[in-house]
C-alpha positions in Angstrom: 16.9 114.8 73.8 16.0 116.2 76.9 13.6 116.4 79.4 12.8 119.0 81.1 11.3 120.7 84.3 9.7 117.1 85.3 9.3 115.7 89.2 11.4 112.3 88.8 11.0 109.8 90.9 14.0 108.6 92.4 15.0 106.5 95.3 12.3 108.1 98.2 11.9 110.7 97.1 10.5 113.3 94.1 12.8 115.8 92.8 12.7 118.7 90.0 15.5 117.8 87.6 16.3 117.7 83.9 17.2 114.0 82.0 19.7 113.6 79.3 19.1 111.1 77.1 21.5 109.7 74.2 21.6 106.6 72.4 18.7 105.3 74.6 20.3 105.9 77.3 20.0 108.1 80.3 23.3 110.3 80.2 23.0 113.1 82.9 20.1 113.9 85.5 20.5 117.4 86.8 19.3 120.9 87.3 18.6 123.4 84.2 20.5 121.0 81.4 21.6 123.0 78.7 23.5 121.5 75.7 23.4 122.3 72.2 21.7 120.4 68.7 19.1 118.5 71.5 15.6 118.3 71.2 14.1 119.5 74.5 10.6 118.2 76.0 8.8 120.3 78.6 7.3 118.5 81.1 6.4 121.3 83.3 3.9 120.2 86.0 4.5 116.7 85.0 5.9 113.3 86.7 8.6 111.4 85.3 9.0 108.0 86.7 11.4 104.3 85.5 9.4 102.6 83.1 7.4 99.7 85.4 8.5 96.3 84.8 6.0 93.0 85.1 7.4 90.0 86.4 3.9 88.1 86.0 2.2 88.2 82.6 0.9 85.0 80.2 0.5 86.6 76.6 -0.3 83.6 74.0 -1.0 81.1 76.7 -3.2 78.3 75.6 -4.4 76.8 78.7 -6.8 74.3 76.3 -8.9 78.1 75.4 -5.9 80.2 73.8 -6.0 84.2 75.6 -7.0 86.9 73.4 -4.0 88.9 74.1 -0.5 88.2 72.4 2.6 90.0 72.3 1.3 92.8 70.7 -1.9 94.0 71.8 -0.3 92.6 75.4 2.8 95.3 74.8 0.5 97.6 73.5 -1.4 97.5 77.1 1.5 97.3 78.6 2.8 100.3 77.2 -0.6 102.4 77.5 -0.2 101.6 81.4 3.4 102.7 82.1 5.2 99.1 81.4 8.2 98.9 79.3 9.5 95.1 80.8 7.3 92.2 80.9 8.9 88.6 82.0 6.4 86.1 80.7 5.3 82.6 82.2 4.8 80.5 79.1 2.2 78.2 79.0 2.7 74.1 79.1 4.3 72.7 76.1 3.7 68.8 74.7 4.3 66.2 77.0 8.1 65.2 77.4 9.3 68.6 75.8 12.4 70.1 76.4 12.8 73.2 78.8 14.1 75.2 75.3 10.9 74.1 73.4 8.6 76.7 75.1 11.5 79.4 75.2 12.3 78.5 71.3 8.1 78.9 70.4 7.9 82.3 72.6 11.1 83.7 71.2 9.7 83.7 67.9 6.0 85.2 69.2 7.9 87.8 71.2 9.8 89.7 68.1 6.6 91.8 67.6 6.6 93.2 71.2 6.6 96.5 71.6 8.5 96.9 75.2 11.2 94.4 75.9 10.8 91.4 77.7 11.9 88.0 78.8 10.9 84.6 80.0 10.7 82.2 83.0 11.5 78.8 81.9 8.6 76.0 83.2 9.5 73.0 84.1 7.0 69.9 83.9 8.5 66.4 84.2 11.9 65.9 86.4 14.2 63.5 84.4 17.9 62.5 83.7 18.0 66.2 81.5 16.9 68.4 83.5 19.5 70.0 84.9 21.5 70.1 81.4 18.6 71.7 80.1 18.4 74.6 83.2 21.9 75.1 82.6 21.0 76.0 78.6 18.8 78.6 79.7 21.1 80.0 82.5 23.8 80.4 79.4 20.6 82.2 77.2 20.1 85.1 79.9 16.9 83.2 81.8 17.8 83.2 85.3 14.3 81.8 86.8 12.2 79.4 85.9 8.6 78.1 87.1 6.7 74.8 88.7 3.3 74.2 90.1 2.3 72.5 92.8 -1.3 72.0 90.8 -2.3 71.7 87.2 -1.4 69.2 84.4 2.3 68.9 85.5 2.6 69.3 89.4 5.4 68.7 90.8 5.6 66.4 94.2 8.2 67.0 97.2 10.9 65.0 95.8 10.6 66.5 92.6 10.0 70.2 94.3 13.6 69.5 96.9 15.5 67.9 93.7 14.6 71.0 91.5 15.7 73.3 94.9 19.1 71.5 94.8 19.7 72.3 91.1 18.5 75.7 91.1 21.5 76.4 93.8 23.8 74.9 91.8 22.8 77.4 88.8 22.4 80.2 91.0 18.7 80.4 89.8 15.1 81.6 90.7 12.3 79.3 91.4 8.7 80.8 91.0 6.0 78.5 92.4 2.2 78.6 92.1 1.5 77.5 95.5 -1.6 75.8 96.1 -2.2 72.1 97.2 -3.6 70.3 94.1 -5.2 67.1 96.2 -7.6 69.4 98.5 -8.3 71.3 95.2 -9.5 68.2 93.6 -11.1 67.3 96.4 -13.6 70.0 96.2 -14.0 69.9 93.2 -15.4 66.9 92.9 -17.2 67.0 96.0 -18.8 70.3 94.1 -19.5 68.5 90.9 -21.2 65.6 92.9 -23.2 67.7 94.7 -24.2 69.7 91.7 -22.8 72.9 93.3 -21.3 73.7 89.9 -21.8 78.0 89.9 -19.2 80.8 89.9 -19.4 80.7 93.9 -17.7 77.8 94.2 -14.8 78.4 92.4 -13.5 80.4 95.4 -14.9 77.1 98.0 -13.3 74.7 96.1 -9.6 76.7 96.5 -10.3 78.1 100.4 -7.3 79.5 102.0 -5.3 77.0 103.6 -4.8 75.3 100.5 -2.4 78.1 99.6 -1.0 78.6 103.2 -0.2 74.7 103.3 1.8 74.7 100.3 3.5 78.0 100.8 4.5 76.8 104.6 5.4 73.4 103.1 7.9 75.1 100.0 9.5 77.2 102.7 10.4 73.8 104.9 11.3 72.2 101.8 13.7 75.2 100.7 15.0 75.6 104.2 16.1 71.7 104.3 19.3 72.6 101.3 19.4 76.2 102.5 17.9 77.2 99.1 17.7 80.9 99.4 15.9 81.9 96.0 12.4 80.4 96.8 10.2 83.0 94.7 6.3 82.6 95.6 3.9 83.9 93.1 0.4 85.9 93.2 0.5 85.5 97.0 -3.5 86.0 98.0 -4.1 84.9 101.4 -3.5 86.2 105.1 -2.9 82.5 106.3 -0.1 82.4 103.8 1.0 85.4 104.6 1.4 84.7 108.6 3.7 81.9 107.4 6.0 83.9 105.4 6.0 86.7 108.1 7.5 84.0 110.2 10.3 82.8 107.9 11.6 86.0 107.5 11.4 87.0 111.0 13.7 84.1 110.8 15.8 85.3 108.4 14.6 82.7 106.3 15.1 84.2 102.3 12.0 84.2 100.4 10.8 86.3 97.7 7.2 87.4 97.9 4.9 88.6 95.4 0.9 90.0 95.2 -1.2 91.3 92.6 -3.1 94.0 92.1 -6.6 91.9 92.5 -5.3 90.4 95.8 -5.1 94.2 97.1 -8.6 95.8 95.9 -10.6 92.9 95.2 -12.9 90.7 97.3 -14.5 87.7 97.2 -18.1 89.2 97.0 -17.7 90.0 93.3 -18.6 86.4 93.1 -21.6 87.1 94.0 -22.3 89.4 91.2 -24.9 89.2 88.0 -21.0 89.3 86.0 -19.0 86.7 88.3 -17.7 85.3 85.4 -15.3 88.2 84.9 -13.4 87.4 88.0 -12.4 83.8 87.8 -9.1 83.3 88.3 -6.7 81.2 90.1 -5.9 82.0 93.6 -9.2 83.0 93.7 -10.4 86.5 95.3 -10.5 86.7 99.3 -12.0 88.3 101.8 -11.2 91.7 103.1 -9.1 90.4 106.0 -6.9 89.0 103.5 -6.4 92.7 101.8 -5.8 94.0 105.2 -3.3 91.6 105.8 -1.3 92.1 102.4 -1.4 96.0 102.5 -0.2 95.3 106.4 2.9 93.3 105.3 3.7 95.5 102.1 4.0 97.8 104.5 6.5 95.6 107.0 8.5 94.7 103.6 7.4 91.1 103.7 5.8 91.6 99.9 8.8 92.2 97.4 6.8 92.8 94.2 3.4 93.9 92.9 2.5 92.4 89.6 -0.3 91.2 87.8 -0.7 87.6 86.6 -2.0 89.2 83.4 -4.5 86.6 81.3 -6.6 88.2 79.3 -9.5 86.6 77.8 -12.6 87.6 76.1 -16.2 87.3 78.1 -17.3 84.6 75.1 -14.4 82.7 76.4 -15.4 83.0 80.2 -19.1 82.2 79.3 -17.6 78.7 78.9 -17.8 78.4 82.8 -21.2 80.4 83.3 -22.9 77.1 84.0 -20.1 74.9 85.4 -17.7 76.8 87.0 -14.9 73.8 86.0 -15.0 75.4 82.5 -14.1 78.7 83.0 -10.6 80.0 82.2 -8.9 80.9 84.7 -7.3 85.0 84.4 -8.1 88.3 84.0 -6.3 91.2 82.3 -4.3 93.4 84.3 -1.1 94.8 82.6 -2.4 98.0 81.4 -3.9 99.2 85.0 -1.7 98.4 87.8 0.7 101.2 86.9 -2.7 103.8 86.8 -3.9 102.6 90.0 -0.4 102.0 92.0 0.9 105.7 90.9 -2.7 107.5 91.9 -1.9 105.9 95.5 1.8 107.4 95.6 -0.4 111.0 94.8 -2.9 110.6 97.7 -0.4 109.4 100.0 -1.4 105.2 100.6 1.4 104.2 99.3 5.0 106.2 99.3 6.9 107.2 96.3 10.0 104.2 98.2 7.0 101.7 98.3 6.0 102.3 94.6 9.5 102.3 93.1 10.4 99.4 94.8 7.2 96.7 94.2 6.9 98.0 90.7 9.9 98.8 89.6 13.1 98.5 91.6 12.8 94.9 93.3 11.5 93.0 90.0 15.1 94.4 88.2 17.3 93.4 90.9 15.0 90.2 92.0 15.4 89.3 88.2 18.8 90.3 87.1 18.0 93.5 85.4 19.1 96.2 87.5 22.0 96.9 85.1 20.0 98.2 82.8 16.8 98.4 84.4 15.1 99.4 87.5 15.4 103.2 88.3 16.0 106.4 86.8 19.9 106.7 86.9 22.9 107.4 84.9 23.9 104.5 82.4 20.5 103.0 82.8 18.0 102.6 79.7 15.5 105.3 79.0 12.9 103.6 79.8 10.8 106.7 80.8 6.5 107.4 81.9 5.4 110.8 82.1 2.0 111.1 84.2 0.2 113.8 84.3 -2.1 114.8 87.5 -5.7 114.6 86.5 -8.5 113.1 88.5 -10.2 110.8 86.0 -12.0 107.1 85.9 -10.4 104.0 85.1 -12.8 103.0 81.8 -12.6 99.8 80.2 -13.2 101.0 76.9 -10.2 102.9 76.2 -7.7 99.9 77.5 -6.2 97.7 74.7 -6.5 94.5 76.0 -8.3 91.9 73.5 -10.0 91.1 76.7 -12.4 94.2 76.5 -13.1 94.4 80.2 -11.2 95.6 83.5 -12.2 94.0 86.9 -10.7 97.4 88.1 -13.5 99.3 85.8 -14.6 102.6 87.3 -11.6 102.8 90.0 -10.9 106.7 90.4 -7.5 107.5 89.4 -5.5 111.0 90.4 -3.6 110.9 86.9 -3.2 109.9 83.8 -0.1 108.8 81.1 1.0 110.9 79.1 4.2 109.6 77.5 5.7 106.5 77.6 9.3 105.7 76.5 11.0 102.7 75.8 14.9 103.0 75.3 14.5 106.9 74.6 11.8 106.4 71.9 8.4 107.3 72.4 6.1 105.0 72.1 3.3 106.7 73.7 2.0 110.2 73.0 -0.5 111.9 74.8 -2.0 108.9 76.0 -2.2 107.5 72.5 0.3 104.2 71.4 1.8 105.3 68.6 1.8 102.7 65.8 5.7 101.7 65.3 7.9 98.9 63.8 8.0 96.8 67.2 11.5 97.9 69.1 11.1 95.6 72.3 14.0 93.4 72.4 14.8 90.3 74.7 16.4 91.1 77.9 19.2 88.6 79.3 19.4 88.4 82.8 21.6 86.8 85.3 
């Protein structure tokens, strides 16, 4: 197949160049391809870019309320927004399972994806197997794996340092939700005492320095074995942010990551009649925290733009319309980052370099993908989206999340997708999934 007459996006720049594509496989980029017994696609007036890839997404995730979206109305979003690659945080398993239980249980949920994927591993209780068990997953393709610093299964600083130490050995990636768990419960009880139980307080009971302290405090911890694969997730706050800024003016290694929420939305949609729809965890900031993170994505100190996607419905957020304490924490995201990110290459926020790299680009290498992933070169997979350039509104009711709501509902795009392709097969037409036999496939990386 080729495609021809598109723009491609490649490195920093946009070019007008014909695609090869064999065995799902990108086999020659040039001008005016011509070969013979090929079926030719014109995409004349069109933008080709590398299929996006999502470090950051919990499909099937039972948090106590399961999410509505699972692996295939997930991919299905997913694919509908430009994203062929999704690495999935799993959720908690039972108490004293193995670091494979999780894996094993999404494995068997992921077969009916329709982009490929992987997984982080998460590890909950530090004992005598640990390390045997990081060291499975290292040999299974899973170079990264996750803690928290709150929830069910925090980890403390000895337990933080000790997991530092083995992830050197292994040569792996540690993603941290940082945020200090003992001022969280702090307000929260000080809240639920004081009867101050609505959706505004879900932001006041997780104020800034909660995630600043336990970013500044990772970075120390990291810094004291010269761990140099520290990855901090959904980064939210400009107080964080001045701390990171610091390490790498340092030269300190961290790896730095934002959402699309943290970079449009504010804190005063908690003040609105449908607050529910925006509780999640980091909550929304202020606007001098946007202005800090577009700042430093500019500077290079944010490596990658993803979305924390956790879709549930508004029955299940309704939970917490009372007591904020009952709310499930998420929202969906995965279908509209791509829509929003690529409408700011188009009117000039964000450069074509910027975009390739947060969205695309970074979370291969970062990840252990870029052999196969990452960019539109020769040898690499076809994983393709054509965009077409057409002002139009984000609506909620023609995503495919489960979730049947955006918080990014009625954002003004500059274009829309047209195709998407995953390994050279189409999987979206015209804007429209096309319904398939699932082809996403698991993704080793190292």
């Amino acid at each position: 197949m080729i495609l021809k007459n598109g723009t491609i996006l490649r490195n920093d720049k946009m070019e007008l160049l014909d695609i090869l594509i064999e065995d799902g496989k990108i086999k020659k980029i040039d001008f005016d391809i011509q070969e013979e017994n090929q079926e030719v696609v014109d995409l004349s007036g069109k933008y080709i870019v590398p299929g996006a890839i999502d470090v950051h997404t919990h499909f099937d995730i039972d948090v106590g309320i399961k999410s509505v979206d699972d692996f295939i109305s997930g991919s299905i979003a997913a694919a509908c927004g430009g994203t062929t690659t999704i690495i999935d945080h799993p959720g908690f398993g039972p108490r004293g399972c193995s670091l494979e239980y999780m894996i094993d249980k999404y494995m068997i949920n992921a077969k009916f994806s329709h982009i490929d994927y992987s997984f982080h591993g998460v590890v909950q209780e530090l004992n005598e197997n640990t390390y045997e068990e990081l060291q499975k997953l290292k040999s299974r393709g899973i170079n990264s794996f996750k803690i928290y610093l709150t929830y069910l299964y925090k980890q403390n600083d000895y337990e933080i340092i000790t997991l530092f130490e083995y992830a050197k050995r292994l040569d792996m990636i540690v993603a941290v939700h940082a945020e200090n768990d003992s001022v969280i419960q702090y307000f929260k009880e000080k809240f639920q005492a004081e009867k101050k139980l609505d959706i505004t307080y879900h932001s006041h009971s997780r104020p800034n320095d909660v995630e600043a302290e336990a970013v500044c405090r990772l970075i120390k911890l990291a810094n004291i074995i010269n761990y140099e694969k520290l990855y901090l997730v959904h980064i939210s706050t400009k107080e964080a942010m001045e701390q990171i800024s610091i390490a790498k003016l340092e030269g300190k290694k961290v790896y730095v990551e934002t959402c699309t929420q943290y970079l449009y939305l504010n804190n005063d949609n908690y003040l609105k009649q449908d607050a529910i729809k925006y509780v999640l965890s980091p909550p929304l900031r202020e606007d001098k925290d946007i202005k800090s993170l577009w700042e430093n994505l500019r500077k290079g100190n944010i490596d990658i733009i993803a979305t924390d996607h956790c879709g549930f419905s508004l029955n299940q957020k309704l939970k917490g319309n009372t007591n904020f304490l009952n709310c499930p924490n998420g929202i969906p995201g995965v279908e509209e980052r791509n829509l929003i990110f690529f409408s700011e290459v188009l009117n000039g926020k964000m450069s074509v370099k910027e975009y390739l790299d947060l969205l695309v680009l970074n979370p291969a290498k970062i990840f252990g993908m870029e052999k196969f992933k990452g960019s539109i070169d020769v040898g690499k997979d076809a994983d393709l989206v054509v965009f077409e350039k057409i002002e139009n509104i984000l609506d909620e009711e023609k995503l495919h999340s489960k979730s049947k709501y955006s918080c990014f509902n009625g954002f003004k795009l500059l274009s829309k997708i047209d195709k998407t392709y995953l390994r050279g097969d189409m999987i979206v037409n015209s804007g429209i999934f096309l319904e398939k036999s699932p082809k996403g496939k698991f993704i080793e990386r190292n």
